[in-house]
C-alpha positions as CSV (number, residue, x, y, z in Angstrom):
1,X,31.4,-18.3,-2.9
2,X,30.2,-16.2,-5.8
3,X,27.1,-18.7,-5.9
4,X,25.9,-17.2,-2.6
5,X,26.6,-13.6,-3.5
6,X,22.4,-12.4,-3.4
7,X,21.9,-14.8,0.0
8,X,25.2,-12.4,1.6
9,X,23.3,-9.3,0.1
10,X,19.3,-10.6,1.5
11,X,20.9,-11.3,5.2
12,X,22.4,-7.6,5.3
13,X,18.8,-6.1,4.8
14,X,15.9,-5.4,7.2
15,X,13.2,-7.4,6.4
16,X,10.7,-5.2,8.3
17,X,11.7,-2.0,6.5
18,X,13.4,-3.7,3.6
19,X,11.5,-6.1,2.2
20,X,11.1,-4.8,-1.4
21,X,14.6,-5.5,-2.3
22,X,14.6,-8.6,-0.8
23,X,11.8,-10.0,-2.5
24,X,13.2,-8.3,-6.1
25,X,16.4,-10.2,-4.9
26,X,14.9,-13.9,-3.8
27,X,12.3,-13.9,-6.6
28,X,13.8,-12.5,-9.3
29,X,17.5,-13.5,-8.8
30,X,17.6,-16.6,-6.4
31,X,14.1,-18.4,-7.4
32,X,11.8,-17.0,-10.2
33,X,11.6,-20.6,-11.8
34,X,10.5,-21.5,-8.1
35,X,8.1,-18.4,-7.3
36,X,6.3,-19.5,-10.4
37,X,5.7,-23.0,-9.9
38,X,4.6,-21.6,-6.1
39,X,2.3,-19.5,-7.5
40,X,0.7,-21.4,-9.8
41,X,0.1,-24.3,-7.2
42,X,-1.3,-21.3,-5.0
43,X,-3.5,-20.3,-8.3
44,X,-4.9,-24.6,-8.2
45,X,-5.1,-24.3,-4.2
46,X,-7.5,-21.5,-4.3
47,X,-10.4,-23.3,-6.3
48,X,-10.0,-26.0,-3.3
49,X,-12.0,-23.1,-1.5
50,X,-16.3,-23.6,-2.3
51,X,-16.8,-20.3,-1.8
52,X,-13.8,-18.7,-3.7
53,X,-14.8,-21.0,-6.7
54,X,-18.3,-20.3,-7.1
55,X,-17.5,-16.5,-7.8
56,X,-15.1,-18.0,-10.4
57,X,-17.7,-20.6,-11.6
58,X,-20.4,-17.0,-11.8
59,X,-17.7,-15.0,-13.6
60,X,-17.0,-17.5,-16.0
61,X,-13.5,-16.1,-16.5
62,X,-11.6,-19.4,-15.6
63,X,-14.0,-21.7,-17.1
64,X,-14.5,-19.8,-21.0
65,X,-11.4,-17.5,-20.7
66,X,-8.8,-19.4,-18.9
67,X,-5.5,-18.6,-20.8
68,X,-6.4,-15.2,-20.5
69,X,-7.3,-15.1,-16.9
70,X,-4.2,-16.9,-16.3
71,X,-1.8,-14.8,-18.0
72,X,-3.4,-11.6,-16.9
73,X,-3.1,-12.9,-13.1
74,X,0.3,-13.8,-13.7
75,X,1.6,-10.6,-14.9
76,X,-0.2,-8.1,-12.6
77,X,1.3,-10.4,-10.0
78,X,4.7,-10.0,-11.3
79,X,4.8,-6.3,-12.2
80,X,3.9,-6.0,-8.4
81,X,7.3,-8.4,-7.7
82,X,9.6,-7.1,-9.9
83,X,8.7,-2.7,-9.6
84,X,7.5,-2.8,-6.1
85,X,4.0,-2.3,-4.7
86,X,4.1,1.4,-4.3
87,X,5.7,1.8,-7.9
88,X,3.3,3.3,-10.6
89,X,3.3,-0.2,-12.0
90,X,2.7,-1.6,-9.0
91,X,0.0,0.6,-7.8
92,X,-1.2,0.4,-11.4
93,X,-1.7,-3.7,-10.6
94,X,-2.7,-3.4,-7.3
95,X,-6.1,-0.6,-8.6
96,X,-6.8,-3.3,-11.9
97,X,-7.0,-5.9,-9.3
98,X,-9.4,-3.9,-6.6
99,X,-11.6,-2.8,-9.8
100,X,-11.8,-6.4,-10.9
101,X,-12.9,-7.7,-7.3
102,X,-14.8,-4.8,-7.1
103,X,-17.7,-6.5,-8.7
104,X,-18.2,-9.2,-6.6
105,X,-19.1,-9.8,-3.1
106,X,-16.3,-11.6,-1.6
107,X,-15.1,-12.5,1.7
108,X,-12.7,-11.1,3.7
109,X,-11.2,-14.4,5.0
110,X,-11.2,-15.6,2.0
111,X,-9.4,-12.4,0.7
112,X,-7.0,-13.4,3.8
113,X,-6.4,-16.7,2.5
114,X,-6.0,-16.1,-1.3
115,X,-2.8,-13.7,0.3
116,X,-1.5,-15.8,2.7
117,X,-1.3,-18.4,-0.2
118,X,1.4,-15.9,-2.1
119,X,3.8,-16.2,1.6
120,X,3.4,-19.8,2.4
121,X,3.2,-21.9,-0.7
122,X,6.9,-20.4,-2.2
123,X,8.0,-21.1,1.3
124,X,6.6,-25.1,1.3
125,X,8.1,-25.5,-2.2
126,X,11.5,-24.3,-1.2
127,X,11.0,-26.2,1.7
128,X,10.4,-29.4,-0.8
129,X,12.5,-28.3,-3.8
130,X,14.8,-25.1,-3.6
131,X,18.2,-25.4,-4.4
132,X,19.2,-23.4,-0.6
133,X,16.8,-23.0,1.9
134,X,15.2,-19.5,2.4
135,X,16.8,-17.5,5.3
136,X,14.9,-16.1,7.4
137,X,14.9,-12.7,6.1
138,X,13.8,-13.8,3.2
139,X,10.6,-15.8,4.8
140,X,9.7,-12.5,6.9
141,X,10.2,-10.6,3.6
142,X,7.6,-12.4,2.2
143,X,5.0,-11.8,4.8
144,X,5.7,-8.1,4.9
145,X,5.9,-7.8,1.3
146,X,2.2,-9.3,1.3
147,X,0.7,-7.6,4.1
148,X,1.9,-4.5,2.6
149,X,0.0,-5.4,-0.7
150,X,-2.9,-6.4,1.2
151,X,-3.4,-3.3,3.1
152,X,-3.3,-1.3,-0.2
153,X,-6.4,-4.1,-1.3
154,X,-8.0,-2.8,1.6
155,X,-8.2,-6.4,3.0
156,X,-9.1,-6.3,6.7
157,X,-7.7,-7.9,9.8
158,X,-4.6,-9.1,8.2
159,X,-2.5,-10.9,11.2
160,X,0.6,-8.4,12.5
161,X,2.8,-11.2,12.9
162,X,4.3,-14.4,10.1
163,X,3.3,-16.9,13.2
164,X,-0.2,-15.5,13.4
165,X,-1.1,-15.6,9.6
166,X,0.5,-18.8,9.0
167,X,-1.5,-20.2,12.0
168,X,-4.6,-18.3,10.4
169,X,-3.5,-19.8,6.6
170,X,-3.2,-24.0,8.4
171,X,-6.3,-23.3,10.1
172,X,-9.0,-22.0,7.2
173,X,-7.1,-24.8,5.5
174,X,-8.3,-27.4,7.8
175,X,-11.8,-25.9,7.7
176,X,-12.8,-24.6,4.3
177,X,-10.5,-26.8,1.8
178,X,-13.2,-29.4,0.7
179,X,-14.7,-30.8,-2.2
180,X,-18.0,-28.7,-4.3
181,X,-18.5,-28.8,-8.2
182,X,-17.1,-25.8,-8.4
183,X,-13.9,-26.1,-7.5
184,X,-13.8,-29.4,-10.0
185,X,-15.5,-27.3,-13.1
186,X,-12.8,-24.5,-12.6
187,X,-10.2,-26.5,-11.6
188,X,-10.5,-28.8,-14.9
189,X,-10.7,-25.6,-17.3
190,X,-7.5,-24.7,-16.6
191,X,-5.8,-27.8,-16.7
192,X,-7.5,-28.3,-20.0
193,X,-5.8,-25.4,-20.9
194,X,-2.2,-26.9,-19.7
195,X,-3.2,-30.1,-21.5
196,X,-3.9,-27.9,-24.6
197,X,-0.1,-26.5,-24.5
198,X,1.2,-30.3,-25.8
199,X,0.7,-32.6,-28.0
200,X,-2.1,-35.5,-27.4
201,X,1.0,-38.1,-26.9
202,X,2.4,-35.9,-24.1
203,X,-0.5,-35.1,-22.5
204,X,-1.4,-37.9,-20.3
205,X,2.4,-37.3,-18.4
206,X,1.7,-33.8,-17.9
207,X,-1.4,-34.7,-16.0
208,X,-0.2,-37.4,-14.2
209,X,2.7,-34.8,-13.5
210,X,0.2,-31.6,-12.3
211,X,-1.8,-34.8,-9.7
212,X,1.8,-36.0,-8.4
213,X,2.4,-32.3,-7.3
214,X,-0.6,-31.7,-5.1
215,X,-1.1,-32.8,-1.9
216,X,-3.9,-35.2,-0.7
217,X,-6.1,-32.1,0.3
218,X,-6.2,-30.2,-2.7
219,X,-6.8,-34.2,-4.7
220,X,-9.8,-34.6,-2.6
221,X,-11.4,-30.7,-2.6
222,X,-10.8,-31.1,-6.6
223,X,-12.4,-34.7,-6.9
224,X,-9.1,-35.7,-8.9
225,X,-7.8,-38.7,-9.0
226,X,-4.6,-40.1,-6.5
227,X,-1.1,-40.2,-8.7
228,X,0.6,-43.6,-8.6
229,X,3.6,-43.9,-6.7
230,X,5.5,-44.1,-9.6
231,X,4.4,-40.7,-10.9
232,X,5.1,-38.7,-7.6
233,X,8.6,-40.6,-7.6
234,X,9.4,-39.4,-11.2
235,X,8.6,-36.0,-10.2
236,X,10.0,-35.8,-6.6
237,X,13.4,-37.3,-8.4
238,X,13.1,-34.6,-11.1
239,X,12.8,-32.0,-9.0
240,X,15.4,-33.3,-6.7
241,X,17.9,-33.7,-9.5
242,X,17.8,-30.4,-10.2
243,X,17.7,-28.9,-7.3
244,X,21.0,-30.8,-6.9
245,X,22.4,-29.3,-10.5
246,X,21.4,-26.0,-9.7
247,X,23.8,-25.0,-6.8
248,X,26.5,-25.8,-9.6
249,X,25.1,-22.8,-11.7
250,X,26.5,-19.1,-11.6
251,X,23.8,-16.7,-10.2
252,X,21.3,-14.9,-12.5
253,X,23.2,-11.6,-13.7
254,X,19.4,-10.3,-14.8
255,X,15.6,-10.8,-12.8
256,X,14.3,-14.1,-14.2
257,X,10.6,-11.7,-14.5
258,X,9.9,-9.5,-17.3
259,X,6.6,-7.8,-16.2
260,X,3.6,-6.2,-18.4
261,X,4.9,-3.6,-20.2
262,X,3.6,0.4,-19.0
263,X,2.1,2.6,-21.5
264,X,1.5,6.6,-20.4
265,X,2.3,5.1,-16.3
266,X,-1.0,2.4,-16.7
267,X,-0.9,-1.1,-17.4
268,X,-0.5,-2.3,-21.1
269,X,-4.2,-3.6,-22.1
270,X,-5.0,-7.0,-22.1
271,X,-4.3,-7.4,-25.9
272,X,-0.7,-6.4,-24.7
273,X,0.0,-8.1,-21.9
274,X,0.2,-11.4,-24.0
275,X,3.7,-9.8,-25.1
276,X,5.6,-9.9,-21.8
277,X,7.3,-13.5,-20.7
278,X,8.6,-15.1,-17.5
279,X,5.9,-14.0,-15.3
280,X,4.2,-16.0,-13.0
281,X,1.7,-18.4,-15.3
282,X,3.8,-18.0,-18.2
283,X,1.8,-17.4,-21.2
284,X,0.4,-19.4,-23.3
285,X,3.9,-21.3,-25.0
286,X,4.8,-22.4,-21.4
287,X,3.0,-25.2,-19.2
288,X,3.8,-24.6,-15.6
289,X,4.7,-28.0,-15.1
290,X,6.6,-28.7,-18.3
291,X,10.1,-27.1,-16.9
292,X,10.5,-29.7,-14.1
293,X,13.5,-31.2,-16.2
294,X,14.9,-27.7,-17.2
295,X,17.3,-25.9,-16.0
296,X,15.4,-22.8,-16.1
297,X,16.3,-21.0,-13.2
């Protein structure tokens, strides 16, 4: 079936030597609208880490910046998707992100963690909400597609294997994901950002909509409230109904991400970077929750 034409193309390739194209091909083609929402729950599940949000709650980036923070994460995460990691864009990313970490004195698990959270939470979600399951070449695509990324970060001890780092990703989860002031005071600057993307009337459904996506973990670590059954129904059946409607669709002829634009082979400045759409944490016009009754694929 035509429908499965890029799934037919992902199982022909290598994931070990391979992996570019199959992450261009799965994220871009196969589940941008997906990767997104992945990401930006991986964005939320990061400030469940004390010691990953107090350097956010000291840089006060997140907290008195937060639409720019967001949209300059999202597209230096995408122009590494969508041109490759070793691409001058990519590499381009990859340097604005070291020089940006550069200033502060971070961990190295929790370096470890922040990147295992770009494999494993688009895998859950898919798991939970994609329209075909990922193959396993795209799941091993992912990890290598990471690791390589990491290495170039100069993150240390990455595990060799997906076993090992998903192992290492359940474990810090079980030890470090609990509750500080921190993580609440970054975590409710950005979703008084989202909030900000809507009208007043709207705005109590899109919160009840960002609490019915997170699990009980990342509820408690942020201090917010539990959803009512009723609201994680509504958006489990949303999300179900399209994953349903989707497998009716034709596949995407272009990549669903349209990454920071270049300028003399460097990132576009900040100023610029407002420009590009369909990134991961779309700017400013888009709440990454608002979609879950769209088609958007």
């Amino acid at each position: 079936m035509q429908r499965y034409q890029y799934l037919h193309q992902i199982q022909s390739l290598d994931p070990v030597t391979q992996h570019r194209q199959i992450c261009q091909l799965s994220t871009g083609y196969e589940f941008p609208w997906a990767t997104n929402r992945a990401l930006e729950i991986a964005l939320l599940r990061t400030f469940c880490v004390p010691s990953i949000a107090a350097i956010l709650q000291q840089t006060g980036k997140f907290i008195h910046h937060s639409q720019n923070r967001y949209d300059d994460t999202g597209l230096l995460i995408a122009n590494i998707l969508h041109w490759g990691y070793d691409s001058p864009q990519g590499s381009a990313a990859i340097a604005r992100m070291n020089q940006i970490h550069g200033r502060y004195r971070i961990h190295n698990t929790d370096y470890l963690y922040v990147l295992s959270t770009f494999i494993f939470e688009p895998i859950r979600w898919n798991q939970r909400f994609g329209w075909r399951p990922l193959c396993e070449q795209e799941r091993l695509a992912l990890f290598y597609f990471w690791r390589a990324v990491g290495e170039r970060m100069h993150i240390q001890h990455i595990p060799t294997t997906y076993e090992a780092f998903e192992q290492f990703n359940q474990d810090f989860e079980r030890q470090h994901l609990k509750y500080s002031e921190a993580n609440r005071l970054v975590a409710d600057a950005v979703l008084k950002m989202l909030l900000s993307w809507f009208p007043a009337l709207g705005q109590p459904l899109v919160r009840s909509s960002v609490y019915a996506l997170l699990d009980d973990t990342m509820l408690a670590a942020l201090n917010w409230p539990q959803p009512t059954p009723r609201s994680r129904q509504f958006v489990t059946s949303a999300l179900k109904l399209r994953q349903q409607a989707l497998r009716w669709l034709p596949p995407r002829k272009s990549s669903g991400f349209k990454p920071a634009p270049m300028m003399e082979g460097h990132l576009a400045p900040a100023e610029t970077l407002d420009q590009a759409t369909s990134a991961p944490f779309p700017p400013r016009s888009r709440c990454p929750f608002h979609q879950i009754l769209q088609l958007s694929r």
